[in-house]
C-alpha positions, -999 to +999 in steps of 0.1 A: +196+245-079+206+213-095+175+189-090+202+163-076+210+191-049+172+197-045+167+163-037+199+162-013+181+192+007+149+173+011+170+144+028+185+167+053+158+181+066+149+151+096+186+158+101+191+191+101+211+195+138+240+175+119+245+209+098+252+227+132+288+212+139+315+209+116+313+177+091+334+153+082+333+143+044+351+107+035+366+113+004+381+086-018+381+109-049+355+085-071+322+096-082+301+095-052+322+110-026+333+136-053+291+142-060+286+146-019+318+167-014+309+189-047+269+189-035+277+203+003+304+222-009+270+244-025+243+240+006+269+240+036+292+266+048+332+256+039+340+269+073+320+238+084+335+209+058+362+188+066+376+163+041+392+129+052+411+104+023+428+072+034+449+047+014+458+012+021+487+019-006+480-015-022+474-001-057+502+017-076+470+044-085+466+049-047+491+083-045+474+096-080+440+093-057+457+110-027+470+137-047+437+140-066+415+149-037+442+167-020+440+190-051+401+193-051+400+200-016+422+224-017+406+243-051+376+243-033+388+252+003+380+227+021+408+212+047+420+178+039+435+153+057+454+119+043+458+088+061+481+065+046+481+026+063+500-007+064+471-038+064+490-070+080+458-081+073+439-081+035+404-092+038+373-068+032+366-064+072+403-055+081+408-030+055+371-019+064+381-016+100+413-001+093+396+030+073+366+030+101+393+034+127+411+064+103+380+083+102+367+080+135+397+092+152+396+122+133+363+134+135+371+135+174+400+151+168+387+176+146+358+181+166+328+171+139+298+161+148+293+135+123+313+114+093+293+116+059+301+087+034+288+082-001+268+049+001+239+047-029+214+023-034+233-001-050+252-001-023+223-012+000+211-037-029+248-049-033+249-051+010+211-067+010+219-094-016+255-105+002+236-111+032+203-134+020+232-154+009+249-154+041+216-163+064+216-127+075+180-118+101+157-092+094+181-066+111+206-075+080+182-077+057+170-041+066+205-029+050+223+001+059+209+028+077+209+064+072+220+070+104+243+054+133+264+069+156+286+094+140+278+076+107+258+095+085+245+085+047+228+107+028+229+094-009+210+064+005+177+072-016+203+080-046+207+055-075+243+050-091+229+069-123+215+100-105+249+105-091+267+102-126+245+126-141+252+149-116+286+145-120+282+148-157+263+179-155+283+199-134+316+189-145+333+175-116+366+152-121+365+123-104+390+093-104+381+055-107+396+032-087+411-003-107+400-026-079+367-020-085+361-038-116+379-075-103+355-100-094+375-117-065+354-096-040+320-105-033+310-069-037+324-066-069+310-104-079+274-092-074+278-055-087+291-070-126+273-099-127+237-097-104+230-059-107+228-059-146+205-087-150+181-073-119+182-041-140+179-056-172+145-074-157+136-037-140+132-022-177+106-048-187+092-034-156+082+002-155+123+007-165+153+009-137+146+041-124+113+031-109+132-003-101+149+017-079+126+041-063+107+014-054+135-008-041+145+028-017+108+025-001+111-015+004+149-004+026+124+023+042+098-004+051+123-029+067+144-006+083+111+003+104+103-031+108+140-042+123+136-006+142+103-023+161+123-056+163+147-040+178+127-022+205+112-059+213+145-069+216+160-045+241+129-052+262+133-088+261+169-081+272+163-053+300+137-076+314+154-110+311+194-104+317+216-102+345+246-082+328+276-080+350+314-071+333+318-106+339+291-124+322+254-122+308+232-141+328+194-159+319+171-179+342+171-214+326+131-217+332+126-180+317+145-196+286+127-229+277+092-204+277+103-183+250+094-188+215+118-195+187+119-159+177+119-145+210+149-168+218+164-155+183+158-118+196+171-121+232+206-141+217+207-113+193+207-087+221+228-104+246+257-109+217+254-074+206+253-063+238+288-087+246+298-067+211+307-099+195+300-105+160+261-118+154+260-150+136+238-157+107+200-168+114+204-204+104+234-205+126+212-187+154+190-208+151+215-241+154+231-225+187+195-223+203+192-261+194+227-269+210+210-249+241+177-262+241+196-296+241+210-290+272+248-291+259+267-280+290+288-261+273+298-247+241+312-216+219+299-196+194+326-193+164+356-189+190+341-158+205+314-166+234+313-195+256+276-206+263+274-226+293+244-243+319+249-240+358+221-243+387+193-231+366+208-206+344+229-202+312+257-181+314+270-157+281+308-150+283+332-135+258+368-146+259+378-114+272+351-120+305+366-155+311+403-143+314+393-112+335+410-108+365+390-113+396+375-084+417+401-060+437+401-060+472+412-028+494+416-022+528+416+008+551+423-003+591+384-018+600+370-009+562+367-035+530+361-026+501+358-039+464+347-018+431+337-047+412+317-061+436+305-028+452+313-043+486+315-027+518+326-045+550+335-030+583+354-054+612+345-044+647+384-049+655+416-044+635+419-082+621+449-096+606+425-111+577+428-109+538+398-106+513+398-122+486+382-150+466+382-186+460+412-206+455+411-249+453+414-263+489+395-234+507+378-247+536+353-233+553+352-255+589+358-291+581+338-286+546+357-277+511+344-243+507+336-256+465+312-275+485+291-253+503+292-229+477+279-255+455+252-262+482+237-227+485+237-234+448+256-201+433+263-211+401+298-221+391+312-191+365+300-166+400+321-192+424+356-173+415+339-141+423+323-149+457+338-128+484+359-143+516+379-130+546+410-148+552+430-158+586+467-166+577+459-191+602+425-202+608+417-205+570+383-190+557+367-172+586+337-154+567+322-160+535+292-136+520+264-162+528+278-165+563+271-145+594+305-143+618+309-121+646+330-089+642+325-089+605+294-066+592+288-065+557+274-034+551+267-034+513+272-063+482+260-047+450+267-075+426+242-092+409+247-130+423+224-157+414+219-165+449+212-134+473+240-132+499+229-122+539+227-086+541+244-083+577+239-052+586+230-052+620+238-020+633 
């Protein structure tokens, strides 16, 4: 056994339940998907291996690739599958997104447990170094892991030159893709002109080798480290946050006792939790000024609104602030609503409607947006709150009010204010 495939068998083991299910290789035909595809195809079962190539068909080389790996696959009998997309969109995320997309939806078509991709360590070093210039946090810093989802990398611990040798040694074509050698990607930019001279400092060092053994236990190190940050995180947030499919919710007072980094942590959580894109740490760190400021109101980069009402700050994507209000359904004496996991019952069949606030609601004499704003529920849960209508009395029950006939038997969502639990029977 090759001491490259030796090596590859050692970093399996913690993961040895992926071998179980069928795999999913993501083949581009270059040297380190062609070095994981020719590696497994030694220590795995073929009746296990799946192979996956996809094309953006912006290079004229891109049907040469295709054709390459269909070729290989087949040689070796592994199935093959080619995706061939359109970008109306050219930037490194989109096509990124666009290839993600590709693979995922096969692997659950196919039924494999798991998508295996080639990423080395200069892949890590490449991803590490584009993010301390971008203001990345430790969780960015920490690089890519081994292991997310379906997402499996097992070449991580693997420098660039262990894979050509490999290659080298046991003869293996490979193509090389053109793209890779311009410098208008940032990739690209740090891979030509940053990698060589870290490398060339390395071999006054103990040589590049040990440069990069070392630099694989440092990603070990941090990768625990943002793993333990992460833990505090998700405590801060099950302990702290209101979540609703509406908004994330945060006690104002809870907030201004936090330290800096806690703060950092639980805005972390709640925007990853939103699935929004986390901004950098020096813009983290500006947004929790704007908030310990008291700004009213404001967005972070287009995506979430952050905004201050009765003594709590309120997390909302774009998506939460145009969703339709809760549904209302009724069944002769029976009201119910899913999103608000409400049950009323009426002692008599009323001609009412449920449903919420609309501008001039009256509740009696007073404008309903008043009394709700006196029992102080805070104003992004106002279009939410819960009210029977008379076509022609108006507002004859509300969720903080007690009326006779109408027995609310159950109101599961989280409001900042605690409605009156009427049941009575």
């Amino acid at each position: 056994m090759h001491v490259f495939e030796k090596k590859l068998a050692q970093a399996l083991l913690p993961y040895r339940s992926l071998l179980d299910t069928p795999i999913l290789i993501a083949v581009s035909g270059g040297v380190d998907s062609m070095a994981l595809m020719h590696a497994l195809g030694k220590m795995v079962p073929l009746a296990r291996l799946r192979g996956a190539h996809f094309q953006h068909g912006l290079r004229r080389s891109a049907e040469r690739d295709a054709l390459f790996v269909l070729q290989e696959c087949r040689r070796r009998g592994i199935p093959i599958i080619i995706g061939r997309h359109r970008p109306q969109k050219f930037t490194e995320e989109a096509l990124r997104d666009a290839r993600h997309g590709f693979l995922e939806s096969e692997q659950r078509r196919l039924g494999c447990g798991s998508i295996w991709t080639a990423h080395h360590l200069q892949d890590q070093l490449e991803t590490f170094l584009m993010r301390v210039v971008r203001g990345s946090g430790l969780k960015g810093l920490a690089g890519i892991p081994v292991r997310r989802g379906v997402w499996f990398r097992p070449l991580l611990a693997f420098s660039k030159a262990e894979i050509r040798d490999y290659l080298k040694d046991q003869s293996v074509a490979f193509v090389e893709d053109e793209t890779n050698a311009s410098l208008l990607y940032t990739r690209n930019l740090i891979r030509h002109t940053v990698l060589p001279q870290l490398e060339a400092v390395a071999n006054l060092h103990g040589g590049e080798a040990a440069f990069y053994r070392r630099l694989n236990g440092m990603f070990v190190e941090l990768q625990g480290i943002a793993s333990e940050q992460q833990i505090e995180s998700d405590t801060l947030f099950s302990q702290l946050v209101t979540e609703s499919a509406y908004f994330c919710r945060v006690p104002s007072a809870v907030w201004s006792t936090l330290s800096l980094r806690n703060k950092s942590l639980l805005s972390r959580s709640i925007l990853e939790n939103l699935q929004v894109v986390v901004p950098s740490r020096l813009r983290l760190e500006e947004l929790i000024g704007a908030i310990d400021a008291c700004q009213a109101r404001f967005h972070v980069e287009g995506e979430v609104e952050i905004s201050r009402s009765s003594g709590f700050l309120y997390f909302q994507t774009k998506e939460q602030l145009g969703r339709p209000g809760p549904r209302f359904f009724q069944n002769a004496r029976k009201i119910e609503s899913p999103e608000l996991e409400l049950e009323l019952e009426l002692d008599e069949l009323l001609a009412v409607t449920a449903r919420t606030l609309r501008p001039g609601d009256r509740f009696g004499r007073t404008k309903l947006k008043k009394t709700l704003h006196a029992l102080g529920i805070p104003r992004p849960e106002r279009r939410l709150w819960p009210l029977l209508v008379d076509e022609k009395r108006g507002v004859i029950w509300h969720a903080a009010q007690t009326s006779p006939g109408v027995r609310l038997r159950r109101l599961g969502f989280p409001f900042a204010v605690g409605a009156a639990r009427q049941d009575t029977a």
